[in-house]
C-alpha positions in Angstrom: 152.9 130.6 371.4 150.4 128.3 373.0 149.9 125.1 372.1 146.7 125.7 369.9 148.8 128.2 368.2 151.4 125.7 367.4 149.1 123.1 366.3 147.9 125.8 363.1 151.8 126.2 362.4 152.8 122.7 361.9 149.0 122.2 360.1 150.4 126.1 357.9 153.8 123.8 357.3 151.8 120.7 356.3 149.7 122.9 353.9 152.9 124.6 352.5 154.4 121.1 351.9 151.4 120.0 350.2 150.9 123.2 347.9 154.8 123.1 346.9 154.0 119.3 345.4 156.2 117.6 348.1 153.8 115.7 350.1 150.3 114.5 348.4 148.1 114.3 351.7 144.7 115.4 353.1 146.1 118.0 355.6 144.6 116.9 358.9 142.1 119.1 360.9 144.4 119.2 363.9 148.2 118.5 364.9 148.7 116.9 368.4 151.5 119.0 370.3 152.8 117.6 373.7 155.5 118.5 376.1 158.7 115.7 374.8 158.5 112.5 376.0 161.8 110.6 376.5 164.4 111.3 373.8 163.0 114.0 372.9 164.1 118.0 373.4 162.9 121.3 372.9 159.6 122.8 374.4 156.9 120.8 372.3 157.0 117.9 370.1 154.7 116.4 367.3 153.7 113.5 366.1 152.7 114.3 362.8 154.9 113.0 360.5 154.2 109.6 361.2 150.8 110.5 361.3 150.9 111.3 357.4 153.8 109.1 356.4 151.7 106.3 355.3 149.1 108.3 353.4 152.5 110.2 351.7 154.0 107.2 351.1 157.4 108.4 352.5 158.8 107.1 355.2 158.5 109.2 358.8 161.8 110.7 359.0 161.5 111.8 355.2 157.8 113.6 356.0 159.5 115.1 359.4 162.5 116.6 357.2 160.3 118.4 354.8 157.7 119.5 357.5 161.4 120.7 359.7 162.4 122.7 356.6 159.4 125.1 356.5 158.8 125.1 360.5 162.4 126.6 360.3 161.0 129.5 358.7 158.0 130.5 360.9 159.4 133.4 362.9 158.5 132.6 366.3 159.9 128.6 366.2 163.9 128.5 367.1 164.9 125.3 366.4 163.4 122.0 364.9 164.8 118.4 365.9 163.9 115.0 364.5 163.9 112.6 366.7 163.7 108.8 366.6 161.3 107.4 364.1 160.2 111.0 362.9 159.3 113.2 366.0 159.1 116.8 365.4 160.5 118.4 368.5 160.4 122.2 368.6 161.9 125.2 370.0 160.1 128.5 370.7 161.3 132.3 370.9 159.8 133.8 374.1 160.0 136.8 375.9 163.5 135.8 377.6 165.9 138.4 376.9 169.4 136.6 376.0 170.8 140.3 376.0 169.8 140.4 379.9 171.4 137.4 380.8 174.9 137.8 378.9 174.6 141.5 381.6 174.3 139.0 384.7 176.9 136.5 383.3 179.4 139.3 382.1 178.9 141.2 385.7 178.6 138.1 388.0 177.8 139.1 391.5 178.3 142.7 390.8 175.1 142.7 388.0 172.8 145.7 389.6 176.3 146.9 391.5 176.7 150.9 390.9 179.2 152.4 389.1 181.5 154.2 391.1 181.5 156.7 393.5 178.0 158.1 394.2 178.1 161.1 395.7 177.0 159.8 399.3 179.1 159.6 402.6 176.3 158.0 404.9 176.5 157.5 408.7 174.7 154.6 410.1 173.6 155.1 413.5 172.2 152.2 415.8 171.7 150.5 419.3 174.3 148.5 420.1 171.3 145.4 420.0 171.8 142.4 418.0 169.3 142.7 414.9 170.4 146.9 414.7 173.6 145.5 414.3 173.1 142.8 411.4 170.4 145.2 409.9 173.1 148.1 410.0 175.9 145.9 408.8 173.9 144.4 405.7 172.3 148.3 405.2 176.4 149.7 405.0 176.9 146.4 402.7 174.2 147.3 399.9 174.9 151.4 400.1 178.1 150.6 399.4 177.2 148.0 396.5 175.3 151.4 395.0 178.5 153.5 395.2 178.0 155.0 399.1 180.9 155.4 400.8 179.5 154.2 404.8 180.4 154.6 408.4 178.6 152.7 410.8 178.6 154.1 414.7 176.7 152.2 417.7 175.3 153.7 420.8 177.1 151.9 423.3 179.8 148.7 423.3 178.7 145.8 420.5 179.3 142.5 421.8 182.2 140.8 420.2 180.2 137.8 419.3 178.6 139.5 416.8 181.4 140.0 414.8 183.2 136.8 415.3 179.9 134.7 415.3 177.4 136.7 412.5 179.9 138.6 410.6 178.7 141.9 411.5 181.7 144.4 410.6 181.8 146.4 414.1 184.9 148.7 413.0 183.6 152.1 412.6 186.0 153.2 409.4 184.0 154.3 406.4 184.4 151.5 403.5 184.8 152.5 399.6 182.9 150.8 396.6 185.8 148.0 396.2 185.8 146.9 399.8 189.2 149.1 400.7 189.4 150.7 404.3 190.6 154.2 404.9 190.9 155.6 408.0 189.3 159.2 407.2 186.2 160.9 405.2 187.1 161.0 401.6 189.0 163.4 400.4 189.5 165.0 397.3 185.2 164.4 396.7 183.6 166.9 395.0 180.3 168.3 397.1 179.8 164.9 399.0 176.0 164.7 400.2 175.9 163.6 403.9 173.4 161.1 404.9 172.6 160.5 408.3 170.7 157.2 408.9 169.3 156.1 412.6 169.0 152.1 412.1 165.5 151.6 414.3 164.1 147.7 414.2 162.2 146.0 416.1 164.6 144.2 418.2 165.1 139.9 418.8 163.9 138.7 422.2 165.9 135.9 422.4 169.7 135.4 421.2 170.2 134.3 417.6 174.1 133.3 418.3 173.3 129.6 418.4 171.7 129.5 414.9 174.7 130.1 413.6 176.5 133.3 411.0 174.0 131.9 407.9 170.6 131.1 409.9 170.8 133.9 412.4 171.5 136.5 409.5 168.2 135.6 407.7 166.6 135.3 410.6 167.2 138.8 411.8 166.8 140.4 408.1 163.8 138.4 406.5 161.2 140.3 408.7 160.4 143.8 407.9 161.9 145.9 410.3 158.6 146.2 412.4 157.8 142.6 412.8 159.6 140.4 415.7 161.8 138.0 414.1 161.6 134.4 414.9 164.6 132.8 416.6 164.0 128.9 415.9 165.9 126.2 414.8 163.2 126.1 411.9 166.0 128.2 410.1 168.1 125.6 410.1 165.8 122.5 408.5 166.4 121.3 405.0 163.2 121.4 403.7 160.9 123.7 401.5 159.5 125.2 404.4 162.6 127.2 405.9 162.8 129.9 402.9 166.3 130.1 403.1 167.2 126.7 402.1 165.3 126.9 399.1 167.2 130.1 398.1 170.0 128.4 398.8 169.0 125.1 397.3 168.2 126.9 394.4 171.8 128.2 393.9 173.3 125.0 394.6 171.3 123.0 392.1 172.3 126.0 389.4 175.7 125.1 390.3 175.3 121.2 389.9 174.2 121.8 386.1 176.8 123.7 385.4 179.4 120.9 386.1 176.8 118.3 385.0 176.8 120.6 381.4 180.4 120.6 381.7 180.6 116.4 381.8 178.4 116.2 379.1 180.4 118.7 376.6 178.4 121.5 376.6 178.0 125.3 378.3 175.6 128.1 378.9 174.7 130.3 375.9 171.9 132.9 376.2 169.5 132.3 373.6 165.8 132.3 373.9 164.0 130.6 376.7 160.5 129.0 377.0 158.3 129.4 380.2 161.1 132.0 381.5 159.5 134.8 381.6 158.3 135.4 385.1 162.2 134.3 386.1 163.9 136.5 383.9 161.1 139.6 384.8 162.4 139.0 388.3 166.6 139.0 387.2 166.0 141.5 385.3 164.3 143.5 388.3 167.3 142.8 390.5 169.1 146.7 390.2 165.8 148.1 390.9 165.3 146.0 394.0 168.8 146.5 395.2 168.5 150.3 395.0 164.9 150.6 396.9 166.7 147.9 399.8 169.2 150.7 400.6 167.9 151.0 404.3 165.4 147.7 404.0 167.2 144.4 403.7 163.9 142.5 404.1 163.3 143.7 400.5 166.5 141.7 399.2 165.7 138.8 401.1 162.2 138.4 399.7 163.2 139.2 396.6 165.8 136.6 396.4 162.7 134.2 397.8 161.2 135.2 394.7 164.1 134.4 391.9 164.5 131.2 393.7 160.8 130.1 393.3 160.9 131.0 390.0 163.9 129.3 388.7 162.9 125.6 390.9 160.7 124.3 388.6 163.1 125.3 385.2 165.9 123.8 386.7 164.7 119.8 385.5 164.7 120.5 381.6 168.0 122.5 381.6 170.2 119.1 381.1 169.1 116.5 378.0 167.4 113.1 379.1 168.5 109.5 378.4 169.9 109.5 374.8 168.7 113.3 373.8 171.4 115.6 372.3 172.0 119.0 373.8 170.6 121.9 371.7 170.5 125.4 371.5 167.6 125.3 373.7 169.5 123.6 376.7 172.2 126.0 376.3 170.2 128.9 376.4 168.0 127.4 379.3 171.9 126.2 381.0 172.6 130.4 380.4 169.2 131.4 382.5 169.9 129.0 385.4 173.3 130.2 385.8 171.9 133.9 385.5 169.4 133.0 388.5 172.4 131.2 390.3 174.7 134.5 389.9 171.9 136.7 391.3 171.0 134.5 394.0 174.9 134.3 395.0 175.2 138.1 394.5 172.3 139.0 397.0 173.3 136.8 399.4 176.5 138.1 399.9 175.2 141.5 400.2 173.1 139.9 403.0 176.3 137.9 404.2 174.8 135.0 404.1 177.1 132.1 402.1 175.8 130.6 398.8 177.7 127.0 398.8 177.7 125.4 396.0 177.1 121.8 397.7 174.0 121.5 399.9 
């Protein structure tokens, strides 16, 4: 609902107010609607009950009650609060699919996970070169988030500081869906399909060790596979610029409302959202995206770029201002962030990168 189309509800609630015999006003040509100011909640908020109070001969809060009542009933308007002298502040049904988010929050990391065994015993083959490494490693990761059972073999010796410094997993044993080891092919699986997989990048001209496990993994899987990577110490900056600190900054800030909820009494419930949609397209895009990264990790990495831009500029009007109340509305906006949070956490462990939850 826009804003013009908001205005002709509360003017349609003034009207219905006026025909029922409980207000005796001119009904104005327009209603102002504005984003809350402080103390206020909700998406939009009105002034128009103190606007007709005097001519009603009411006072403000007992105009803003009758005009709340029959707001309540247009279909597309959540919740109504009165605020201080007689603000109308209002909540609106969007797009924002509380059914999608209860899925993230009910699977946690695991949302866009397969379900069991998948049919595919997949051997990764690579160079034993840095970047084919931490490609290959973060390739076996997300097959086997998709139900692939994976072996990963290099031509030549890896160097041990790639496992001890960047995480890479250099033992060649093929890994089942819940992370347990076994020494052998599966047995017992009925008509496995066998996927061989050559791991070809474009490789890192210079070391990424110093950069550290974090920075050095992004820095290696962010580019497409055909693009040189950029070993810098740009990676490491806290500031919008270096894309992975707003991914994790995003995270972390998801994290701080939810104990900042939790000090002020209240928790995530999925409900409808306002200005959500193009965050909640992107969560709910997340299996999709995981299944097309198989064998490209840049894909993840972007896309987890993308959640985190969306959800930035939501995150300031999930917790209530000065003296305001928490409502539905916060709660179902609390839910969201903490859906973005889960999926940002989620896909950065399948990059294994760490998500803290203190930046």
């Amino acid at each position: 609902m826009t804003p013009v189309e908001l205005s002709r509800t509360v003017l349609h609630a003034v009207r219905r107010a006026v025909d029922e015999g409980e207000l005796s006003v001119t009904v104005p040509e327009r209603a102002v609607v504005t984003p809350p100011g402080p103390g206020g909640c909700g998406d939009y908020a009105t002034n128009i009950a103190l606007q007709l109070a005097r001519a009603a001969g009411q006072p403000p809060q007992r105009v803003a009650e009758i005009l709340r009542a029959r707001l309540l009933d247009e279909h597309r308007v959540t919740d109504v609060v009165v605020t201080g002298p007689g603000f109308l502040n209002l909540c609106l049904e969007s797009t924002a699919s509380a059914d999608l988010v209860s899925e993230i929050l009910r699977r946690g990391r695991r949302y866009g996970h397969g379900e069991g065994f998948s049919g595919n015993v997949v051997l990764l083959r690579c160079p034993a070169e840095v970047r084919a490494a931490v490609v290959a490693d973060t390739v076996a990761r997300i097959r086997r988030s998709q139900g692939d059972l994976v072996r990963v073999e290099y031509d030549g010796r890896p160097a041990p500081e790639w496992e001890s410094v960047l995480g890479v997993d250099l033992d060649p044993v093929v890994v089942d869906n819940d992370s347990v080891r076994v020494d052998n092919d599966p047995v017992g699986v009925d008509n496995p399909t066998g996927l061989d997989i050559d791991i070809t990048v474009h490789p890192t001209p210079t070391t990424p060790l110093p950069l550290g496990r974090d920075a050095a993994r992004w820095a290696l899987l962010y580019p497409a596979a055909h693009d040189r990577p950029r070993i810098t110490r740009e990676h490491l900056v806290q500031r919008e610029t270096n894309p992975l600190f707003r991914v994790r900054y995003a995270h972390a800030r998801t994290r701080a409302l939810l104990r900042n909820a939790a000090g002020l009494g209240f928790r995530a419930e999925p409900g409808p959202v306002s200005g959500g949609d193009a965050l909640v397209a992107l969560l709910g895009d997340h299996p999709r995206v995981l299944a097309a990264a198989q064998d490209t990790p840049d894909r993840l990495a972007r896309h987890l770029l993308a959640v985190a831009d969306a959800a930035l500029p939501l995150l300031p009007a999930v917790l209530p201002l000065g003296e305001e109340k928490p409502s539905a509305a916060h709660r179902a906006r609390l839910a969201l962030a903490e859906a973005a949070g889960t999926v940002l956490a989620g896909g950065l462990s399948l990059l294994g990168i760490d998500a803290p939850d203190h930046l």
